[in-house]
C-alpha positions in Angstrom: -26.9 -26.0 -29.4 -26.6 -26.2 -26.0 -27.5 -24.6 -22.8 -25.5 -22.9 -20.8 -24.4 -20.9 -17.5 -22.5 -17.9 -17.0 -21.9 -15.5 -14.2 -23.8 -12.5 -13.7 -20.8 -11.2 -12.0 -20.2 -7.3 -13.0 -16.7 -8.5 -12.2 -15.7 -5.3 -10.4 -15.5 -2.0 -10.2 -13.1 -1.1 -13.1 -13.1 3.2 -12.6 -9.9 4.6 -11.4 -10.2 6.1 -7.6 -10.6 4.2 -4.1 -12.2 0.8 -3.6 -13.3 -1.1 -1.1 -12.0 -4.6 -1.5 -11.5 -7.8 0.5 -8.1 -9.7 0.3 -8.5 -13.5 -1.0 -5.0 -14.9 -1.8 -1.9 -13.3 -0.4 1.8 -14.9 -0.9 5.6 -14.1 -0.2 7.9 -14.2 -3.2 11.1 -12.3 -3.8 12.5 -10.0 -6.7 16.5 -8.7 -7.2 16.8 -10.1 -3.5 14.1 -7.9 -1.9 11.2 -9.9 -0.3 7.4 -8.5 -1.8 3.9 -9.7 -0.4 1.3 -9.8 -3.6 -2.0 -9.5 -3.2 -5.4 -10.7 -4.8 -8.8 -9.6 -4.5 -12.2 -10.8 -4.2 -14.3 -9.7 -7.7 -11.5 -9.1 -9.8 -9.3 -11.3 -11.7 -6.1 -13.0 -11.0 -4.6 -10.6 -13.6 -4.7 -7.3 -11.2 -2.7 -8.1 -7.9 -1.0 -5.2 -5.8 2.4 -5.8 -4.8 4.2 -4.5 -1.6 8.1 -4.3 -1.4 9.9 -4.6 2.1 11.8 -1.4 2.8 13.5 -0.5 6.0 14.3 2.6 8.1 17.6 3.4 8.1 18.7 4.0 11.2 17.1 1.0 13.2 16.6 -1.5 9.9 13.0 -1.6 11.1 11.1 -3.3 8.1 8.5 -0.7 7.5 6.2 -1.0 4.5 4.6 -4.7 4.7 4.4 -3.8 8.5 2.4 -0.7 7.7 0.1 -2.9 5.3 -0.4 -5.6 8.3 -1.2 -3.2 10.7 -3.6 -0.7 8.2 -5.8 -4.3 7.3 -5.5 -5.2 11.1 -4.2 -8.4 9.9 -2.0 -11.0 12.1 -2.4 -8.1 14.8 -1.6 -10.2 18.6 -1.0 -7.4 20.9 0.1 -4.5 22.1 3.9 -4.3 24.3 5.9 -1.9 25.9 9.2 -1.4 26.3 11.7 0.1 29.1 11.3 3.3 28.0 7.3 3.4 28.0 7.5 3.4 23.6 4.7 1.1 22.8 4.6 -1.1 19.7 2.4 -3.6 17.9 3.3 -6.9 17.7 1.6 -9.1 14.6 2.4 -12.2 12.9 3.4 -11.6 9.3 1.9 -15.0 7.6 0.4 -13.7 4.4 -2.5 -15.5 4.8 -3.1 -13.4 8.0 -4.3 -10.7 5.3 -6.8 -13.3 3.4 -10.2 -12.1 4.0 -9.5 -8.4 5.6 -10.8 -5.7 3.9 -9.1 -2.5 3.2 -9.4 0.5 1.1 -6.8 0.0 -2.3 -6.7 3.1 -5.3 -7.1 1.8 -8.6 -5.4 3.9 -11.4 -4.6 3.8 -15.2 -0.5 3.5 -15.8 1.4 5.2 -18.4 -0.2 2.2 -20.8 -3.4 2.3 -19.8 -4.0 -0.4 -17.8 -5.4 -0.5 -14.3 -3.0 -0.9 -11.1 -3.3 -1.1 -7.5 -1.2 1.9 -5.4 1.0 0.0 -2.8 -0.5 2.1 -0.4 -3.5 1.2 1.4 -5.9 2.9 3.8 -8.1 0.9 6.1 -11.8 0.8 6.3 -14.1 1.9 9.6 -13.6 -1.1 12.0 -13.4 -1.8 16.0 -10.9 -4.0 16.6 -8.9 -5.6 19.7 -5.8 -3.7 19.6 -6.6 -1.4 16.7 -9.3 0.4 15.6 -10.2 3.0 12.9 -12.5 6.0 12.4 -13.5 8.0 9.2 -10.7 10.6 10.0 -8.2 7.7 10.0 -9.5 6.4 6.9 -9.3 9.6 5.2 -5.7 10.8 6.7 -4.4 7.4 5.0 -6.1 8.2 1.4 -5.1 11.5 1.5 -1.5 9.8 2.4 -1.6 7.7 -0.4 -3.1 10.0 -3.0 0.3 12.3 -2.3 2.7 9.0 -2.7 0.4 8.8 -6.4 0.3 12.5 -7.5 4.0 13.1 -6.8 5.8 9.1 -8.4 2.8 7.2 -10.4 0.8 10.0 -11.9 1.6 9.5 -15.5 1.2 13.0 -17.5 -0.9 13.6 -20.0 1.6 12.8 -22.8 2.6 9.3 -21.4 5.3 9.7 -19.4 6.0 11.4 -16.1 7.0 15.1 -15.9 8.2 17.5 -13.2 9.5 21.1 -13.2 13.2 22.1 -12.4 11.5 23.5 -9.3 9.9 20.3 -8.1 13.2 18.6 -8.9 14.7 20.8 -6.3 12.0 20.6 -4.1 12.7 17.0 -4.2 16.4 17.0 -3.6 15.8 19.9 -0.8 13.4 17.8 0.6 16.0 14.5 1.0 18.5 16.7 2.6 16.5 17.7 4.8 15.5 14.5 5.8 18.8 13.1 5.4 21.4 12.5 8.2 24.1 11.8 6.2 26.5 15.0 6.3 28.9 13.4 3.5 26.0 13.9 0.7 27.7 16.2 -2.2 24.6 18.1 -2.5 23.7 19.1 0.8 
């Protein structure tokens, strides 16, 4: 026999809901030609990572989604500029590692499997910063954000699987066209 060591590391907080955590390894990679940032945490293992896909608005082709994730860890943030027109806009450098010790706010729920996942959405923690900053009534708009992204596309149902109403259908295709542009959609 011999003696040993072992870590008296709880290992975190496995409970679906909101968690604090701190970002510890953050990389670039790309699937079916659409760039993705993953991201680790401190106290949890390798295993559970949550991934961000780029997406873009459609009528500027503004990358929006690993911008918003940049800007809600005040990550990479350099400044603030202005254009012409008085619009202002943040300007950051999107090196993954930029995220690599910020902490944010990340929901942690059970898939249609049962294992834990990490929403895509984020909300940030209380924090002064140069350029941005965040109060409890930011933290809580962006949860409350995020919790409708889970309830309405990664809330699995009871049974397994995802389920919605002919009416929520229809709510969903009303609400498309009506934020759609496009007159040449059949449905409209």
């Amino acid at each position: 026999m011999a003696i040993k060591t072992m870590s008296s590391s709880s290992g975190g907080n496995w409970s679906e809901g909101w968690k604090t955590v701190t970002f510890k390894n953050s990389k670039y990679g790309t699937w079916n030609e659409t760039r993705y940032i993953d991201i680790w945490f401190d106290e949890y293992p390798d295993t559970l990572n949550m991934r961000v896909y780029e997406a873009h608005a459609k009528d500027s082709g503004e990358e929006f989604a690993i911008a918003k994730l940049f800007r809600l860890a005040n990550a990479g943030i350099v400044g603030e500029v202005q254009d012409s027109k008085g619009k202002k806009s943040i300007q950051y450098d999107d090196d993954a590692k930029n995220l690599d010790g910020k902490q944010a706010e990340v929901f942690f729920y059970k898939n249609e499997e049962g294992c834990y996942r990490v929403l895509n959405r984020i909300a940030p923690v209380v924090q002064e910063g140069e350029v941005l900053s965040y109060n409890d009534k930011d933290v809580n708009y962006w949860k409350t954000q995020a919790e409708k992204y889970y309830n309405e596309y990664k809330k699995p149902s009871e049974n397994g699987i995802m389920e919605m109403s002919v009416d929520e259908i229809k709510d969903q295709i009303d609400n498309k066209n009506s934020n759609d542009d496009d007159d040449d959609v059949p449905w409209k």
